[in-house]
C-alpha positions as CSV (number, residue, x, y, z in Angstrom):
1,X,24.4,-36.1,-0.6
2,X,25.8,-34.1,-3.7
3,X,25.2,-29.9,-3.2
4,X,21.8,-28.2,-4.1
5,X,23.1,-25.9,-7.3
6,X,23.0,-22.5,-6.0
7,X,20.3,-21.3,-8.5
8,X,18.2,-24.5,-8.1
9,X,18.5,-23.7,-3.9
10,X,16.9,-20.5,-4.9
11,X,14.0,-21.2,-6.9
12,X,12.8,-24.0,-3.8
13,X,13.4,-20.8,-1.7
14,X,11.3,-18.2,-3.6
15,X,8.7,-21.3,-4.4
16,X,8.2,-22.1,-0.9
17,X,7.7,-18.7,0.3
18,X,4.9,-17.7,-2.4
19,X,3.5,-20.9,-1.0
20,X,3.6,-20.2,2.3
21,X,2.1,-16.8,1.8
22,X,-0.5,-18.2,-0.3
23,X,-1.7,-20.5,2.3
24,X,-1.5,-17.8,4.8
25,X,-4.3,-15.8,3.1
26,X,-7.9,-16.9,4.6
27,X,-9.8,-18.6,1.9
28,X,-12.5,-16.4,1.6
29,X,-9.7,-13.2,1.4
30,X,-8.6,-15.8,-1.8
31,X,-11.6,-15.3,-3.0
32,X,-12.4,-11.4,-2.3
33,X,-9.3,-10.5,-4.1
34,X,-10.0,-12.7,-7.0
35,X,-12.9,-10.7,-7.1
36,X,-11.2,-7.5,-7.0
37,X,-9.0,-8.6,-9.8
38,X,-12.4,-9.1,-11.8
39,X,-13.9,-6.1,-11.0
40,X,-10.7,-4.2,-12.2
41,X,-10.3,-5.6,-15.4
42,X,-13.9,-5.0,-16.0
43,X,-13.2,-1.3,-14.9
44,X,-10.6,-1.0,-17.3
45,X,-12.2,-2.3,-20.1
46,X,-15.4,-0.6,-19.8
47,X,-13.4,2.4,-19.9
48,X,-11.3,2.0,-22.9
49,X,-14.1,0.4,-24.8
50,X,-15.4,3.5,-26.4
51,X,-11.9,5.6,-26.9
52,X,-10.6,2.5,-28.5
53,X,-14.0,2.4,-30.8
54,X,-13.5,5.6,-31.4
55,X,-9.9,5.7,-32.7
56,X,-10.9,2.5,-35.1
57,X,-14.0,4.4,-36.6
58,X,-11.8,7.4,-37.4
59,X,-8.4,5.8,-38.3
60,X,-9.3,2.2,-38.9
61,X,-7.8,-1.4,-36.7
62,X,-4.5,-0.2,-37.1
63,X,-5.1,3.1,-35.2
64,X,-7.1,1.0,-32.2
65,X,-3.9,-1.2,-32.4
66,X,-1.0,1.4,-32.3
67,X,-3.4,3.1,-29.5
68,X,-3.8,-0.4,-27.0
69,X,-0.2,-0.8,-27.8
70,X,0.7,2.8,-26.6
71,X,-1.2,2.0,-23.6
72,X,0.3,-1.4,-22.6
73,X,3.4,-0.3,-23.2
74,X,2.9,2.9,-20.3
75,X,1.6,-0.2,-18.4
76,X,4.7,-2.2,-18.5
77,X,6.7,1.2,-17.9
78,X,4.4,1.9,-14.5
79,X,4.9,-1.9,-13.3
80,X,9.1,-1.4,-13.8
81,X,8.5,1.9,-11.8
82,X,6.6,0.0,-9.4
83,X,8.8,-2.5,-9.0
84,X,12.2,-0.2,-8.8
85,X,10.2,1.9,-6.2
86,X,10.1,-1.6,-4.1
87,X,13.0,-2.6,-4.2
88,X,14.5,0.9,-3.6
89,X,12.5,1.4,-0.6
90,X,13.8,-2.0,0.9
91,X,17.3,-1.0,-0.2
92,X,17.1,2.3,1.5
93,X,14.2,2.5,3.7
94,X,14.2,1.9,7.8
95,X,13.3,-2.0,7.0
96,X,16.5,-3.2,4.5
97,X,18.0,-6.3,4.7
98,X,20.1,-7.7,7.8
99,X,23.8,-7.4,7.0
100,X,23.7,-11.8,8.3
101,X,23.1,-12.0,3.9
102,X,26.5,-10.8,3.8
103,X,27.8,-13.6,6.4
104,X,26.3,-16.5,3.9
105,X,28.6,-18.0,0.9
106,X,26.3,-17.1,-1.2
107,X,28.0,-14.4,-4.6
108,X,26.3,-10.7,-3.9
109,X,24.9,-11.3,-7.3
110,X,22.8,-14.0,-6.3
111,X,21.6,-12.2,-2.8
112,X,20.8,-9.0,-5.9
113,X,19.0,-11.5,-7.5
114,X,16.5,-12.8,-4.9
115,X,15.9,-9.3,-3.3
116,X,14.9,-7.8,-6.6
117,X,12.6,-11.1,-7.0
118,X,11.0,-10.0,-3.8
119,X,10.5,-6.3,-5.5
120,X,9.0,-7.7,-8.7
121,X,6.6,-9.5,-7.1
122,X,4.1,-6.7,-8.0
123,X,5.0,-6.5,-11.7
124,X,2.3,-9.6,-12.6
125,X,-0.7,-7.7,-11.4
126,X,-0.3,-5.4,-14.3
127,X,-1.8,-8.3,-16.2
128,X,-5.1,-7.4,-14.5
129,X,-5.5,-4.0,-16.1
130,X,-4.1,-5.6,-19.2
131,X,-6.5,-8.1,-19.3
132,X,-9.5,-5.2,-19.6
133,X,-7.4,-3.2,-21.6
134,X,-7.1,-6.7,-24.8
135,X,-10.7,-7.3,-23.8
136,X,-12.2,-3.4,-24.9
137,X,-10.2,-4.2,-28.2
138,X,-11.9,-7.4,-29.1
139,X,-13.9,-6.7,-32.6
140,X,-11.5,-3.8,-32.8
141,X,-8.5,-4.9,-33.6
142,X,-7.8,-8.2,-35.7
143,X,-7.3,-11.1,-33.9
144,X,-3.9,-12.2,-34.9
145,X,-2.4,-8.3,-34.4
146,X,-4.8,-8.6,-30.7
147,X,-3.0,-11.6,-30.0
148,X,0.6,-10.5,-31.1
149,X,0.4,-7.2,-28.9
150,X,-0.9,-9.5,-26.2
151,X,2.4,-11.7,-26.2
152,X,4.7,-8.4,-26.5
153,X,3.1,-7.2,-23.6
154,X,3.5,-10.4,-21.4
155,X,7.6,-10.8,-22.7
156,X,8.1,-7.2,-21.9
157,X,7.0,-7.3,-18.5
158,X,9.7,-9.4,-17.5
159,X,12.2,-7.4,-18.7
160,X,10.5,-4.6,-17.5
161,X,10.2,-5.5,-13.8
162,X,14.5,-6.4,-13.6
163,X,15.6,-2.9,-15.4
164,X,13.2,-1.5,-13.0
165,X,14.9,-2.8,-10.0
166,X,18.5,-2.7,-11.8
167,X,17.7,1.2,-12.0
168,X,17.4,1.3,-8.1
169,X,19.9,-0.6,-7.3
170,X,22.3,1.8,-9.2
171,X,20.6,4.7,-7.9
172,X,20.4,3.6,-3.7
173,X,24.2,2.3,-4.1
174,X,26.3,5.5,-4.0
175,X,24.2,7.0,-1.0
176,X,24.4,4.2,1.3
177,X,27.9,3.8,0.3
178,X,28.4,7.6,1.1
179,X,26.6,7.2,4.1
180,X,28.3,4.3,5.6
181,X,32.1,5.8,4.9
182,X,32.6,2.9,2.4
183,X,34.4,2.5,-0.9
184,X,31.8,2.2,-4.2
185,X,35.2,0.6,-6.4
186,X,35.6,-2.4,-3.7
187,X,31.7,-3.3,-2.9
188,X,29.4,-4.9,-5.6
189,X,25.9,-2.7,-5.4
190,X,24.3,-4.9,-3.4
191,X,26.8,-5.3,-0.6
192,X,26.8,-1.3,0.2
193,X,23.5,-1.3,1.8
194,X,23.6,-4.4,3.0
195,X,26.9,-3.4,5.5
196,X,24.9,-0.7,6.9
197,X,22.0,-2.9,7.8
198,X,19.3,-1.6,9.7
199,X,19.2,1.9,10.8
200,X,19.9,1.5,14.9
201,X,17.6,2.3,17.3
202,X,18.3,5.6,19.2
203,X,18.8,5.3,23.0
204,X,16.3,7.1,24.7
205,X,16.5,7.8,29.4
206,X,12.9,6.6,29.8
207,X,11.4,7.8,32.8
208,X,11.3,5.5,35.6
209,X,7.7,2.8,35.4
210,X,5.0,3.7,37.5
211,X,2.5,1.6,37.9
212,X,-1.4,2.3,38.0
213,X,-4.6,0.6,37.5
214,X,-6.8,1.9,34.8
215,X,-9.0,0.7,31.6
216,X,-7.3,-1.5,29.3
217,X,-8.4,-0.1,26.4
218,X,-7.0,3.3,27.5
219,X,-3.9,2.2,28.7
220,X,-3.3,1.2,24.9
221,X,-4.0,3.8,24.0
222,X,-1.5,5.4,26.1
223,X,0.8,3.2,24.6
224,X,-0.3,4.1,21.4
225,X,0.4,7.9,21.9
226,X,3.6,6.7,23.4
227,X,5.0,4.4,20.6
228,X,3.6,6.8,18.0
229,X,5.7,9.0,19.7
230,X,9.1,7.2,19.5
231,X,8.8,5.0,16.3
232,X,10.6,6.3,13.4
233,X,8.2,4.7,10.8
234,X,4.9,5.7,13.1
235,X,6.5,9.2,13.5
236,X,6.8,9.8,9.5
237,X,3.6,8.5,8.6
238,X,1.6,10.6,11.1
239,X,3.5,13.6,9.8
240,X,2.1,12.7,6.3
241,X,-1.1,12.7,8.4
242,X,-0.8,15.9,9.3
243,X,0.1,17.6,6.4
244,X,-2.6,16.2,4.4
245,X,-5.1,17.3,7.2
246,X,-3.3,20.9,7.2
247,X,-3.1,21.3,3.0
248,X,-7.0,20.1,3.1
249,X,-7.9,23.2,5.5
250,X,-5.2,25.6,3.5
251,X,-7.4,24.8,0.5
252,X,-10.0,27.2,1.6
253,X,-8.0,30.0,1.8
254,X,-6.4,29.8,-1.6
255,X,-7.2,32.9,-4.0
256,X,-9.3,30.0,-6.1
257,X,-13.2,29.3,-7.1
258,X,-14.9,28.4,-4.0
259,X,-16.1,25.3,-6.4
260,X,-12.5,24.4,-6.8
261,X,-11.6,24.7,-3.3
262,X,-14.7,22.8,-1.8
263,X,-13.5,20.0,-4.5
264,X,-9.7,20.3,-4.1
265,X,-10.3,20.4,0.5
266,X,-13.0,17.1,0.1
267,X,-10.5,15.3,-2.0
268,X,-7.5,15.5,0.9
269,X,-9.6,15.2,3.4
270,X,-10.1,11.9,1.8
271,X,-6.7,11.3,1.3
272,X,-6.2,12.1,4.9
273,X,-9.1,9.3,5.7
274,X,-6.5,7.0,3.7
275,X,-3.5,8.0,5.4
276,X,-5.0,7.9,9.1
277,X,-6.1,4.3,7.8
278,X,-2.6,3.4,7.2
279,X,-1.0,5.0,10.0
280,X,-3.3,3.3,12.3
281,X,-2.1,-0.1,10.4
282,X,1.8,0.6,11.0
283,X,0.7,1.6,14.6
284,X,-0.6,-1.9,15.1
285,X,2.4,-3.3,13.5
286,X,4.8,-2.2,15.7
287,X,3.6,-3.7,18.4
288,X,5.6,-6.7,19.3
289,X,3.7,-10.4,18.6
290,X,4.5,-12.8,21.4
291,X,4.5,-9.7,24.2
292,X,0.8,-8.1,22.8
293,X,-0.7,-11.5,22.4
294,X,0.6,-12.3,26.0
295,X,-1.7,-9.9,27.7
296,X,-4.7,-11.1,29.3
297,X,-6.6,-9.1,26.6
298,X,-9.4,-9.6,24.8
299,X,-10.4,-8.1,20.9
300,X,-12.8,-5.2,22.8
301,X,-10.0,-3.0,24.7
302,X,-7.4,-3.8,21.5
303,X,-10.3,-2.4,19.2
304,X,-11.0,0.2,21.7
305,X,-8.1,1.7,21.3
306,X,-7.3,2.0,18.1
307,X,-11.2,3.0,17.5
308,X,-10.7,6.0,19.5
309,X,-7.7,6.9,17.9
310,X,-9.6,6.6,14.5
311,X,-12.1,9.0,16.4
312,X,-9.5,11.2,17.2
313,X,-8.2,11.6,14.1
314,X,-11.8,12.1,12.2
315,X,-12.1,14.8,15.0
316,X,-8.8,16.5,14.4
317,X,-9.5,16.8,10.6
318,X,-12.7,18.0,10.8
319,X,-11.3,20.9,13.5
320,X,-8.5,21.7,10.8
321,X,-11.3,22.2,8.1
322,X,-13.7,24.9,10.8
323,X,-10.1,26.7,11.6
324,X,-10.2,27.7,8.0
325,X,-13.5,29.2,8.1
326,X,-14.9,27.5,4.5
327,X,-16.6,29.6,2.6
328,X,-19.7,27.7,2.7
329,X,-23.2,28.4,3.9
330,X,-23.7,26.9,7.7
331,X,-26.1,23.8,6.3
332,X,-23.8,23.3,3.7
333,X,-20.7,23.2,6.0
334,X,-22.5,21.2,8.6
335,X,-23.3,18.4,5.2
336,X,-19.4,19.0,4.4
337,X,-18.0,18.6,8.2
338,X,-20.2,15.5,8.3
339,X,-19.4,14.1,5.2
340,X,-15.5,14.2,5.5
341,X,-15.3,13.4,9.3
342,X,-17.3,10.2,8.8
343,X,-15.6,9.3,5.4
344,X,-12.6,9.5,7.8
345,X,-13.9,7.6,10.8
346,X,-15.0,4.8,8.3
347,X,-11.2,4.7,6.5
348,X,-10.0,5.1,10.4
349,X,-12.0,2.4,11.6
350,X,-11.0,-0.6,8.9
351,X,-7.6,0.3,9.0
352,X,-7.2,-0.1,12.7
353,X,-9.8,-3.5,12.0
354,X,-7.4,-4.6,9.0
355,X,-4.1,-4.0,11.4
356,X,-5.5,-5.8,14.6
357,X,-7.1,-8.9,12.6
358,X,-3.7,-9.5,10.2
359,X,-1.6,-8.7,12.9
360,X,1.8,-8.9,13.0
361,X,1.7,-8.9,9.0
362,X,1.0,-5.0,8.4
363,X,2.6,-5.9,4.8
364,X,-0.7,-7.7,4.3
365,X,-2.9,-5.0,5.6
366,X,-1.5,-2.6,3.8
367,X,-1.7,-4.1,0.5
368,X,-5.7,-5.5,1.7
369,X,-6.0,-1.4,2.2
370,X,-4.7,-0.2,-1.4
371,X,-6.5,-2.5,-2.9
372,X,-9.9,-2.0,-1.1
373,X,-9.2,1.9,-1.7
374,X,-8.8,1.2,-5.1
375,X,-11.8,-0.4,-6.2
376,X,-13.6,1.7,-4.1
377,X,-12.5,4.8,-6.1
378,X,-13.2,2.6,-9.1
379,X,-16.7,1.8,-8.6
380,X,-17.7,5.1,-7.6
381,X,-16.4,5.9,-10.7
382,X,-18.6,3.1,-12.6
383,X,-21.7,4.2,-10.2
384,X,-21.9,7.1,-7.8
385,X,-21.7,6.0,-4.3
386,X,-21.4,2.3,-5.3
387,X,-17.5,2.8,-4.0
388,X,-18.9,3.9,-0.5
389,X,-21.1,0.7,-0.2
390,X,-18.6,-1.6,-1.0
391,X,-16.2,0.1,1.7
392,X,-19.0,0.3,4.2
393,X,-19.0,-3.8,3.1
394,X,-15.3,-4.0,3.6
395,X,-15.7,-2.1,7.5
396,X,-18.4,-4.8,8.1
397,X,-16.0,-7.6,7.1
398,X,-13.0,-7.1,8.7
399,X,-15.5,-6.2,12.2
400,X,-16.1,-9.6,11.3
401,X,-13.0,-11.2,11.6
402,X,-12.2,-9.6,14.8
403,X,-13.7,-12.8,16.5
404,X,-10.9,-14.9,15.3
405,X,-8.3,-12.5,17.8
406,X,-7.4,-15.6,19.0
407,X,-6.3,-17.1,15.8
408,X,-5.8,-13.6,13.4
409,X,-5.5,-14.2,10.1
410,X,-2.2,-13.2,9.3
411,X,-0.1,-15.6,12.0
């Protein structure tokens, strides 16, 4: 049997995985993020309806073009950024490829090739804003000049997506070549980070097991606090954790309006909410498959767990915000308190629900959380507190899916 062309061996490669991960996703997820996809689109449009009407009434088509151009065009340029931010984080960050790629006869341009194919796997879902974006200009713009900024946008975004990652891989080459003592002149770009590999686990003298007899669900948690503890990845996202929780008490005693500062402290504490949510995911995704789904354990102690760490954090957040001493009124603090404790329980509570249902994938449950948040955010923005009822939906769901522990969703 004649060779596989190199090239042709990688496009079965890359077709088979998006396959793969395709079928992976539980029908009904298929469907919620089709539906996500809508509701963003519509988002977009709606919003750039009346600008766009706007700019034609006062400078004519060709000023509503020139203006949707403008703005596809800073659409292509955040989808390269996107895109370069990928594949710079898998170049650099603590999960970068094996240095086995290197032990293949494969040219390091073609490994350069298929990792930054990996990276731009986010640059098509700038078609979904762009698709609200060419709607809000239909009746606008002419047709034919609607249709020719159209077909720019969709050839630049190829183009778009490889500088993106070209620009990374020129910028994370010298310092992992610094970094591992190696020559730039002798390695191609690729094959500098790819002979450090994976950044070593540091030895650590444990102390010696001792063995008691206690609730499951808070000896997981014990090995929660443990791992959370000892992870590099855990460690830096609960320090982002932190700081959020810190900056959104610091607010408060800020020489600012009291307005300001109640706004500024309810936004992080928010944005706390999201980050306990996603440290509670990369908590559960450090946990080893085959040895967690070994245990004689059940969904109620795994759940258990990670819901009183959710509580936990809500708790520590809303201690952070009554060390500062807010300047509000005691009702008005007690509304605030209970407002940004719960929104954090809530964010708490689905990402520790997203992390132990798609578990081992955490990649998945990440992007099922950014996604979630964001069209949350968007349709509060549509309606007020419309965003709060559909995560209060999303909660329910993924408290639904915590039946199939057996079977999760993202084995």
């Amino acid at each position: 049997m004649p060779p596989v062309p190199l090239a042709s061996a990688f496009r079965d490669l890359e077709g088979a995985l998006l396959r793969r991960r395709f079928q992976q996703l539980d029908p009904v997820l298929r469907l919620e993020i089709a539906a996500i996809a809508a509701l963003i689109a519509a988002f977009v449009g709606w919003q750039l309806r009346i600008p766009l009407d706007g700019i034609a009434r006062a400078g004519g088509p060709g000023a509503a073009a020139r203006a949707l151009a403008l703005r596809l065009l800073a659409l292509a340029l955040v989808a390269a950024i996107a895109a370069g931010a990928r594949y710079a984080r898998r170049l650099r960050g603590p999960d970068r490829p094996e240095p086995a790629w290197l032990a293949l006869p494969i040219p390091p341009p073609a490994i350069a090739r298929h990792l930054a194919w990996e990276a731009r796997r986010i640059v098509p879902w700038a078609l979904v804003p762009a698709l609200g974006a060419l709607a809000a200009a239909v009746g606008l713009v002419p047709a034919p000049l609607l249709l020719l900024i159209a077909a720019a946008f969709a050839s630049l975004l190829v183009p778009a997506g490889h500088a993106g990652c070209a620009i990374a891989l020129l910028l994370a080459s010298p310092a992992t070549a610094a970094a591992g003592g190696l020559e730039p002149s002798r390695l191609h770009p690729i094959e500098r980070p790819l002979a450090l590999g994976p950044p070593e686990a540091r030895s650590v003298r444990l102390p010696r097991v001792r063995w008691r007899r206690e609730a499951p669900w808070r000896a997981l948690w014990r090995k929660d606090l443990l791992l959370a503890l000892r992870n590099p990845p855990v460690q830096a996202r609960g320090r982002s954790l932190i700081v959020v929780m810190a900056l959104s008490a610091l607010v408060w005693r800020l020489p600012v309006d009291p307005s300001f500062a109640h706004l500024a402290a309810f936004a992080l504490a928010l944005t706390a909410g999201a980050l306990l949510a996603a440290w509670l995911i990369e908590l559960a995704g450090a946990d080893p498959f085959a040895t967690l789904r070994g245990l004689p354990l059940g969904a109620a102690p795994v759940w258990g767990a990670r819901a009183a760490w959710a509580l936990t954090g809500a708790g520590a957040l809303a201690a952070f915000q009554v060390l500062a001493r807010p300047a509000l009124a005691p009702p008005a603090l007690a509304v605030f308190l209970a407002w940004t404790a719960g929104a954090a329980l809530a964010l708490g509570l689905y990402g520790a629900q997203l992390g132990i249902t798609l578990h081992p994938r955490a990649d998945h449950a990440r992007r099922v959380l950014g996604v979630s948040l964001a069209v949350a955010v968007a349709a509060s923005l549509m309606i007020p507190l419309l965003g709060w009822v559909l995560l209060l939906a999303a909660l329910v769901h993924s408290a639904i899916g915590l039946r199939r522990w057996s079977a999760p969703a993202g084995s």
